[in-house]
C-alpha positions as CSV (number, residue, x, y, z in Angstrom):
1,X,3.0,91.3,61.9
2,X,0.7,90.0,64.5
3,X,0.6,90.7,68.4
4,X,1.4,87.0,68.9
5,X,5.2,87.6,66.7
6,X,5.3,91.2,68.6
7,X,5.1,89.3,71.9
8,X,7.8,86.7,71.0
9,X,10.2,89.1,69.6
10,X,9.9,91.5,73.3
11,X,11.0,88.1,75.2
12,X,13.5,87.3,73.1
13,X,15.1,90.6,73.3
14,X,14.3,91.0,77.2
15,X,15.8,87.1,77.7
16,X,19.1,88.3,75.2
17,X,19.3,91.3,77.5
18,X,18.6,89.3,80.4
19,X,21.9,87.0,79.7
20,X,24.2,90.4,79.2
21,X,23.1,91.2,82.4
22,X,23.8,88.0,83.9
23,X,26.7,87.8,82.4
24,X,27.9,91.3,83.9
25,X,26.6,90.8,87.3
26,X,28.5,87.6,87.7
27,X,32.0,89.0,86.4
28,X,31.0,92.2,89.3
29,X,30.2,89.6,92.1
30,X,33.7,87.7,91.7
31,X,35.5,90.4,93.1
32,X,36.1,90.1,97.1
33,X,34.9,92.9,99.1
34,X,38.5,94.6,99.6
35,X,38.9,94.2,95.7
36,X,36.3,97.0,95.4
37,X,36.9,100.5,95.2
38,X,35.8,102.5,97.9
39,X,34.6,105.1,95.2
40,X,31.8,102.9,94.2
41,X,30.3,101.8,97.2
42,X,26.7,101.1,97.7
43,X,24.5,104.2,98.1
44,X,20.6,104.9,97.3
45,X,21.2,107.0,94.5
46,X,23.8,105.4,92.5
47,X,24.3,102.1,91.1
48,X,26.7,99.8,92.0
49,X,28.2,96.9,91.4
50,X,26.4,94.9,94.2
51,X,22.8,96.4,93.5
52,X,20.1,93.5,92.3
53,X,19.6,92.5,89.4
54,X,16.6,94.2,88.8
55,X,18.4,97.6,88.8
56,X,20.5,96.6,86.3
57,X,17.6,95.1,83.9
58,X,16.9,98.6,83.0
59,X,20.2,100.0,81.9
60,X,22.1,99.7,79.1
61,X,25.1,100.0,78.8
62,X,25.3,98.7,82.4
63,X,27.5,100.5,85.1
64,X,31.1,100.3,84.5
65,X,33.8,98.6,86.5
66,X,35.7,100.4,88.8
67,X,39.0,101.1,87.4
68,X,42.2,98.9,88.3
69,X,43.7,101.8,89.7
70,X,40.9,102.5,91.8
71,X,41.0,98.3,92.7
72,X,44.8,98.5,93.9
73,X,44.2,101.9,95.5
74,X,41.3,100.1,97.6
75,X,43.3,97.0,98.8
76,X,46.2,99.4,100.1
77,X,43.0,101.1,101.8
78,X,41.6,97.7,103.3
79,X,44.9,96.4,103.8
80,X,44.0,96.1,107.9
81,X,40.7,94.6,107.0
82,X,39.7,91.2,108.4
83,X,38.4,89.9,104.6
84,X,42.2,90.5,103.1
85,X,45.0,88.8,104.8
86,X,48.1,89.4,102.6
87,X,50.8,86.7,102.7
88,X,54.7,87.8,103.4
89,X,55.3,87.2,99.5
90,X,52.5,89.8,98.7
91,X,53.9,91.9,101.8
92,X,57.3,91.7,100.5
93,X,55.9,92.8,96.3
94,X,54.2,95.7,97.7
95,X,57.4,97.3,99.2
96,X,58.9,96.5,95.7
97,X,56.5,98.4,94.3
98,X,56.5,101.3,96.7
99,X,60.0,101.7,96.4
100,X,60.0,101.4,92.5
101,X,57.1,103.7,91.9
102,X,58.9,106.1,94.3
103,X,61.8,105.7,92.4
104,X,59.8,106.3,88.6
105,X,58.5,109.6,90.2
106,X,61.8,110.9,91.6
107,X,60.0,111.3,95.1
108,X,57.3,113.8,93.5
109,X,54.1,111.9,94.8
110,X,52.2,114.4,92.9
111,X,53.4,112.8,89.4
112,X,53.6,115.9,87.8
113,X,57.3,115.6,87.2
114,X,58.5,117.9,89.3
115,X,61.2,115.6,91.1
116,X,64.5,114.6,91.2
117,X,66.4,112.4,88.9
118,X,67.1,108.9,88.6
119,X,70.4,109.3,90.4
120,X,69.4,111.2,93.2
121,X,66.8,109.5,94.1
122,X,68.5,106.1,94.2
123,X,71.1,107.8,96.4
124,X,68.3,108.9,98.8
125,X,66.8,105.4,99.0
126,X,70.0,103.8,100.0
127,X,70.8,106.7,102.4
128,X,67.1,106.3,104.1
129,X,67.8,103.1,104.4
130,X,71.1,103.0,105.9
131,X,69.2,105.4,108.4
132,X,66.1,103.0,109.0
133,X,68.4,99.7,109.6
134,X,71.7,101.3,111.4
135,X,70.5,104.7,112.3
136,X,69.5,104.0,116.0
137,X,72.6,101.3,116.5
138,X,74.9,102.5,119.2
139,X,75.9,99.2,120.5
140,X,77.9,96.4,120.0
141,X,75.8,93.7,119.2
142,X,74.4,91.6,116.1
143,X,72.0,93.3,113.9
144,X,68.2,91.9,114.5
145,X,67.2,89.1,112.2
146,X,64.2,91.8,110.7
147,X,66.6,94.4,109.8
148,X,69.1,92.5,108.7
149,X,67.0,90.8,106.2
150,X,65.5,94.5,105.3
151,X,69.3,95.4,104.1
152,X,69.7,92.6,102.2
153,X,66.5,92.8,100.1
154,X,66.3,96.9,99.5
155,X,69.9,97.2,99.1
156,X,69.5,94.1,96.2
157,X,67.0,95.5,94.4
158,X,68.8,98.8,94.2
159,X,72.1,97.4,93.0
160,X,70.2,95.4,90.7
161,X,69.9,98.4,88.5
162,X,73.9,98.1,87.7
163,X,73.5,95.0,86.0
164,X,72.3,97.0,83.4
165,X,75.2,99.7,83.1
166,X,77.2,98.4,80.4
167,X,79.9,99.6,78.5
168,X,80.2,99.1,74.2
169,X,83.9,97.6,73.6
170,X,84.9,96.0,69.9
171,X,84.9,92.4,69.6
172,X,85.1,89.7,66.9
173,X,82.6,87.2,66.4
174,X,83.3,83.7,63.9
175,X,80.1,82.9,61.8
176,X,79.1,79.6,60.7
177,X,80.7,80.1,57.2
178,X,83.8,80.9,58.7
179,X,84.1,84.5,58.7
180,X,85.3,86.8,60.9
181,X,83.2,89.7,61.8
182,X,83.8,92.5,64.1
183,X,80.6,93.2,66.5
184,X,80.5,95.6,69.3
185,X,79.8,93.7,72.6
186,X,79.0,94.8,76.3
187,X,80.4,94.1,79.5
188,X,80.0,96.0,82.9
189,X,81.1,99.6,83.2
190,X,84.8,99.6,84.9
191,X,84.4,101.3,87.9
192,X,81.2,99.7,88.7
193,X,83.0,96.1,87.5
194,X,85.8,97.6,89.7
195,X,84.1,99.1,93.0
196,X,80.6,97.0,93.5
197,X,82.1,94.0,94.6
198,X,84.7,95.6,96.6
199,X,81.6,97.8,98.9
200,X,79.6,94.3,98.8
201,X,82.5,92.8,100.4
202,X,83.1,95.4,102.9
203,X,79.4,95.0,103.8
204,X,79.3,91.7,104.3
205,X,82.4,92.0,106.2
206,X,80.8,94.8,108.8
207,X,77.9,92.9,108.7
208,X,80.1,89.8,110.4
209,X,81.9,91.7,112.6
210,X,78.5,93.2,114.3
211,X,77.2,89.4,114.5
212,X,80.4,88.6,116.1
213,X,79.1,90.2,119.0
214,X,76.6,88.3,120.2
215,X,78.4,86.9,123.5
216,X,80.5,89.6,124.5
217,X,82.3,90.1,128.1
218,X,80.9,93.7,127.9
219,X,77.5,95.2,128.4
220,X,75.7,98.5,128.2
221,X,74.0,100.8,130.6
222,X,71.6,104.2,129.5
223,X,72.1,107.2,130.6
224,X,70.7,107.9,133.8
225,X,70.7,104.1,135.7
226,X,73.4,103.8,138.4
227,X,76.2,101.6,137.4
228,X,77.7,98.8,139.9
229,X,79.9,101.6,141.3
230,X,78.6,104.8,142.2
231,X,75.8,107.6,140.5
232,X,76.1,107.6,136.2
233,X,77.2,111.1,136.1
234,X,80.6,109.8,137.4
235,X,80.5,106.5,135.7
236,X,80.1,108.4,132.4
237,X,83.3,110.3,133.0
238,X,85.4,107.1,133.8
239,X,84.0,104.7,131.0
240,X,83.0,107.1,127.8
241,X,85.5,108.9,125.6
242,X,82.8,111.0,124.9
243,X,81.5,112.8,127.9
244,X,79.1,115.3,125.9
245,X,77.5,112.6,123.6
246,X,75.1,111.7,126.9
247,X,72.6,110.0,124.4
248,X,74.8,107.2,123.8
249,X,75.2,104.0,126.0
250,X,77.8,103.1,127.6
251,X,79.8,100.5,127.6
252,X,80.6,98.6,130.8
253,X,83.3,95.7,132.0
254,X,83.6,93.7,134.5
255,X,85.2,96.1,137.2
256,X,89.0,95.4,138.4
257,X,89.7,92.8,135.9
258,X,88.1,94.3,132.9
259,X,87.8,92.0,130.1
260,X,90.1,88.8,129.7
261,X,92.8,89.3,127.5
262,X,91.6,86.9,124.8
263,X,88.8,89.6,124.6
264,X,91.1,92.3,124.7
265,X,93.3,91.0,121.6
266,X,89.7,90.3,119.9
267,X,88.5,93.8,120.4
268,X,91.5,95.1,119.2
269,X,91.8,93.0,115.7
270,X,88.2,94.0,115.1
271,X,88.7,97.5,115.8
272,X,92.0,97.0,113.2
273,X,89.9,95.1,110.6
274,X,86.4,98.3,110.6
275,X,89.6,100.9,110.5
276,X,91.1,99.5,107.1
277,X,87.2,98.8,105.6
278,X,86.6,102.6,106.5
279,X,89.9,103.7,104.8
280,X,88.6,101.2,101.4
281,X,85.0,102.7,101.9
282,X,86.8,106.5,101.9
283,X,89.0,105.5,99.2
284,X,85.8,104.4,97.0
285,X,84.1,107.5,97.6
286,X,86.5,109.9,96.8
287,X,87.7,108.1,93.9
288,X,84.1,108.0,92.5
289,X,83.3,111.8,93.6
290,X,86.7,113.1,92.1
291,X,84.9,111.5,88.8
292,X,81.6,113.5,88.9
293,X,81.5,116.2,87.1
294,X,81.6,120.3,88.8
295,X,78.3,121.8,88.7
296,X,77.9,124.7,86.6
297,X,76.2,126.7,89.7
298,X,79.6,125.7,91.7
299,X,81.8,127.2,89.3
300,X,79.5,130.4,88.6
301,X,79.9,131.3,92.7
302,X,83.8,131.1,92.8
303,X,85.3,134.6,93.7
304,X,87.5,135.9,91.7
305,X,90.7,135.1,92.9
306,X,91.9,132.5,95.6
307,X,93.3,135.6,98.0
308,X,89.6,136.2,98.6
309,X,88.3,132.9,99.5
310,X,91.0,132.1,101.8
311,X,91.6,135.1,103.7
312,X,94.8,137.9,104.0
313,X,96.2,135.3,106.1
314,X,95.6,132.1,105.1
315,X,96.9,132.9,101.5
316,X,100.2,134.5,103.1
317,X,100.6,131.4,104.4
318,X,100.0,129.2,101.1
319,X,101.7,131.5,99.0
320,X,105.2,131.5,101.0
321,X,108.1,130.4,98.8
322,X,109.2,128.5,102.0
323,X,108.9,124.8,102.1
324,X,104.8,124.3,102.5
325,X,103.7,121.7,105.2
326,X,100.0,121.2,105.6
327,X,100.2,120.0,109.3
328,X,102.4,122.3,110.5
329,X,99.9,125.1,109.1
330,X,96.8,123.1,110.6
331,X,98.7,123.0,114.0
332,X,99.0,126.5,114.1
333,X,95.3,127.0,113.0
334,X,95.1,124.8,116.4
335,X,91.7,124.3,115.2
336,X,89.7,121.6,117.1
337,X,85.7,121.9,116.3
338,X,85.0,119.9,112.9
339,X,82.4,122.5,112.4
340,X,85.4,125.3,112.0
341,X,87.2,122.2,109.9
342,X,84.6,121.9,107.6
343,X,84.2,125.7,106.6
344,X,88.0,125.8,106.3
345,X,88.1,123.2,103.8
346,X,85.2,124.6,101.9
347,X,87.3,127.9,101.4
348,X,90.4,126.1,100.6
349,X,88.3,123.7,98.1
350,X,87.2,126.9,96.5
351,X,90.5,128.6,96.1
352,X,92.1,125.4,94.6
353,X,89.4,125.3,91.8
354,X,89.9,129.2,91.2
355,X,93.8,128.4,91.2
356,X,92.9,125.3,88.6
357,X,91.0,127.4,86.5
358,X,93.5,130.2,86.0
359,X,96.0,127.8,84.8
360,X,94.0,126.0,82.4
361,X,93.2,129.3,80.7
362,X,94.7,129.9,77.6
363,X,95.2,133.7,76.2
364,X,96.5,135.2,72.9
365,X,99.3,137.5,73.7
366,X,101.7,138.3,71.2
367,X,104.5,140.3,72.8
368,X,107.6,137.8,74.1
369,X,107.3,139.3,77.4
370,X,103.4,138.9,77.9
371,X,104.3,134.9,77.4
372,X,106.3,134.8,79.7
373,X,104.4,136.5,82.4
374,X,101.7,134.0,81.3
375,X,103.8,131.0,81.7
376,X,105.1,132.1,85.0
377,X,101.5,133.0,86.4
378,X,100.8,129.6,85.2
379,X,103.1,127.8,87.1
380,X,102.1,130.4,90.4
381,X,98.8,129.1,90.0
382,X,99.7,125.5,89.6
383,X,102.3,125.4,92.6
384,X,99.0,127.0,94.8
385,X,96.7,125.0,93.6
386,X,98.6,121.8,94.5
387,X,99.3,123.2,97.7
388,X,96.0,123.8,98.1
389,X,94.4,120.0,97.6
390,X,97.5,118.9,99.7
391,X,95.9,121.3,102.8
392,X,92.6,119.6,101.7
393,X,93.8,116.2,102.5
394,X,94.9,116.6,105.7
395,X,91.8,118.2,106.8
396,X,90.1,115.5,105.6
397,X,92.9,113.0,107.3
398,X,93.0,114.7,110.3
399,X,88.9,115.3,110.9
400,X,87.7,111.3,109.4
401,X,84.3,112.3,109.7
402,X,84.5,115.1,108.7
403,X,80.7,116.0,106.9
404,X,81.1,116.1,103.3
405,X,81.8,119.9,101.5
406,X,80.1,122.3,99.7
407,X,81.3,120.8,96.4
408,X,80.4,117.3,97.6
409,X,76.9,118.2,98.4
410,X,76.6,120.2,94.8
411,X,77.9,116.6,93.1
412,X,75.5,114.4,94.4
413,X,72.9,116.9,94.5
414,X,73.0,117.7,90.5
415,X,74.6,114.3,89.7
416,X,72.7,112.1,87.1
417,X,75.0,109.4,86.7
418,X,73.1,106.8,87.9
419,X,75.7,104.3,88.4
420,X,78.1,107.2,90.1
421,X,74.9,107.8,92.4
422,X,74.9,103.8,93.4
423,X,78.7,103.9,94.0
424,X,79.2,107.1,95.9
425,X,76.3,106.2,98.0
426,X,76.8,102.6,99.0
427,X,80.6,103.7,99.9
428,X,79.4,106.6,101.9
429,X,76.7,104.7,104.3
430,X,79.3,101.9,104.5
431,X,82.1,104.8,105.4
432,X,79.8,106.1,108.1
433,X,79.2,102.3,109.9
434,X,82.7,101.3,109.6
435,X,83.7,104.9,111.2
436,X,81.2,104.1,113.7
437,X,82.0,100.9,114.8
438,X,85.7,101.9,115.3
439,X,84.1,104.8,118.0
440,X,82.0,101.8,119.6
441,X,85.5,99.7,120.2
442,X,87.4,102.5,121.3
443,X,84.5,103.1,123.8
444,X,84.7,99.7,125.1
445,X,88.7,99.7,125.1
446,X,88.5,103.0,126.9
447,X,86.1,101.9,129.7
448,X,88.3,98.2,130.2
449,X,91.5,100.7,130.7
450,X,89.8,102.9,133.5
451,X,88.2,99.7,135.3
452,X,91.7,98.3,135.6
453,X,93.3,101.3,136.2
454,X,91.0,101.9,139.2
């Protein structure tokens, strides 16, 4: 072969490797600037993708692309920078994907599976979010436009997910020849068919009443400015309910006349209306609670008997063959601090399940008289514990926000019933506003009584 074939055959190869390159550099150099990874930015000692095309002549295989992960990783990086100016569409699929990858990895941002379940986590995102949009609402007034909007999209992607719960149930289906075949079909799971668009309702329904608000006859004042009338320490006492909650506003009316009694009658049917969506909302979530199943580690740290969990006392009391009335025994407790309410009903929550247990225990005994020591210990344990959930229930009636119990907490916390979570969650933050605006009313109706009073 001569040198003039040699010569040919070198530019042909350079020119074939000359279009790879080409080829490469231009797929590199389509990329925006906040499209590339901070990992491979320019430097003197490593190739990149914007070094010349010279540098790149002599390599093979050329450098590779950054990663797509390392490309979305860099435009969350340069999100702030000039070059990248993300529409509200592309704002608004970024939280979707925050809050979906947040949900995949159970809130372990590590990825190394270490978090919680499904369940729980959705029931955290709808409980942060209650606390981002209502958390810092002490005021009767309509909900900004920002956060209202926030609700509505976070809390419809998470409900989304129940569309998907479905339940199997036996069907028949006609085919084209005529026959009849039976198929299993799927519909919505009952209580979620049931209880979803009960909560949605009641949402929409707080939502209204807040918006309601937004020309009232009645205003608010922080703590420390001087009302109309004399210093705020005073002012306090005569228009808030609530003398030791001095972070919240309060609420002031015209003074003499108060408010008109249009407003008054108002007032008082929306006060009426949040009362009767936080009995539904408390009704939902102790229905869907009662469903959840008892964590083992509950069970395991029950004493051994209800005597001990309630006390010498408070099991005399239980235990009397008398005629048992709940609030009679709570008025001699005379208890009044919700923190003392709470421990109470964690005791007498504990003794009922002991009590429960007991009597669904079966034994072998084979002596006459060992039955019917049995039976009767059965029917000891059933009287108690029905006395005991009785007691339960008018704690709970008589302290309405009352914090949830020690069983309560162990539900939700080792719950994995995803469409339980959804349920028991959206009732609870709905619970907790509706419970809420009722105290903001009474506030208002407390401080029109004491301006026409005065």
């Amino acid at each position: 072969m001569d040198s003039s074939s040699q010569c040919d055959e070198n530019s042909s190869s350079e020119t074939d490797l000359d279009r790879s390159s080409t080829a490469i550099d231009s797929t590199d150099f389509s990329r925006t600037i906040s499209d590339v990874s901070s990992f491979s930015e320019r430097s003197e000692d490593h190739s990149g993708p914007y070094e010349s095309h010279s540098h790149l002549r002599g390599l093979w295989p050329p450098p590779r692309r950054p990663s797509p992960g390392l490309n979305r990783l860099s435009m969350k990086q340069h999100s702030s920078d000039v070059f990248h100016k993300r529409s509200p569409a592309e704002d608004e699929l970024e939280l979707v994907k925050e809050k979906f990858s947040k949900l995949l990895l159970g809130e372990d941002m590590s990825g190394s599976g270490k978090g919680v379940c499904t369940a729980v986590a959705i029931s955290n995102s709808i409980t942060n979010l209650y606390a981002t949009v209502f958390g810092t609402r002490h005021k009767l007034e309509p909900l900004p436009l920002e956060k209202k909007a926030m609700w509505r999209r976070e809390m419809d992607c998470l409900l989304s997910v129940c569309d998907y719960i479905v339940e199997f149930y036996p069907s028949s289906q006609t085919l084209p020849d005529g026959t009849t075949v039976e198929v299993m079909a799927t519909r919505p799971r009952s209580d979620i068919y049931i209880n979803l668009p009960a909560l949605e309702k009641l949402d929409a329904m707080l939502i209204d009443i807040l918006d309601s608000f937004h020309k009232p006859e009645f205003w608010y004042i922080d703590d420390g400015k001087k009302s109309f009338s004399s210093g705020s320490s005073s002012f306090r006492r005569l228009s808030h309910r609530n003398e030791e909650k001095w972070w919240l506003p309060v609420p002031c009316v015209p003074p003499d006349t108060g408010i008109s009694e249009n407003g008054r009658k108002n007032l008082q049917q929306k006060r009426d209306c949040a009362n009767q969506i936080h009995k539904a909302a408390v009704a939902i979530n102790s229905g869907v609670l009662s469903e959840m199943e008892i964590p083992d580690s509950f069970l395991a740290g029950l004493a051994k008997s209800g005597k001990i969990s309630l006390g010498e006392s408070l099991y005399r009391a239980i235990s009397t063959p008398e005629r048992f009335s709940p609030d009679q025994l709570l008025d001699q407790l005379n208890m009044s601090e919700e923190h003392d309410a709470l421990e109470l009903a964690d005791h007498v929550e504990a003794a009922m399940y002991v009590w429960r247990r007991k009597a669904s225990t079966h034994h072998s005994k084979s002596s006459w008289k060992m039955v019917k020591e049995l039976v009767s210990d059965e029917d000891k344990n059933v009287m108690l514990a029905s006395r005991a959930e009785s007691l339960l229930l008018s704690i709970k009636q008589r302290f309405p926000s009352l914090s949830q119990t020690t069983l309560d907490t162990s539900k939700i916390q080792y719950n994995k019933d995803v469409g339980q979570a959804i349920l028991e969650s959206y009732s609870r933050v709905l619970e907790s506003l509706a419970f809420n605006m009722v105290s903001w009313i009474d506030d208002v109706l407390f401080a029109d009584k004491s301006a026409r009073k005065s």
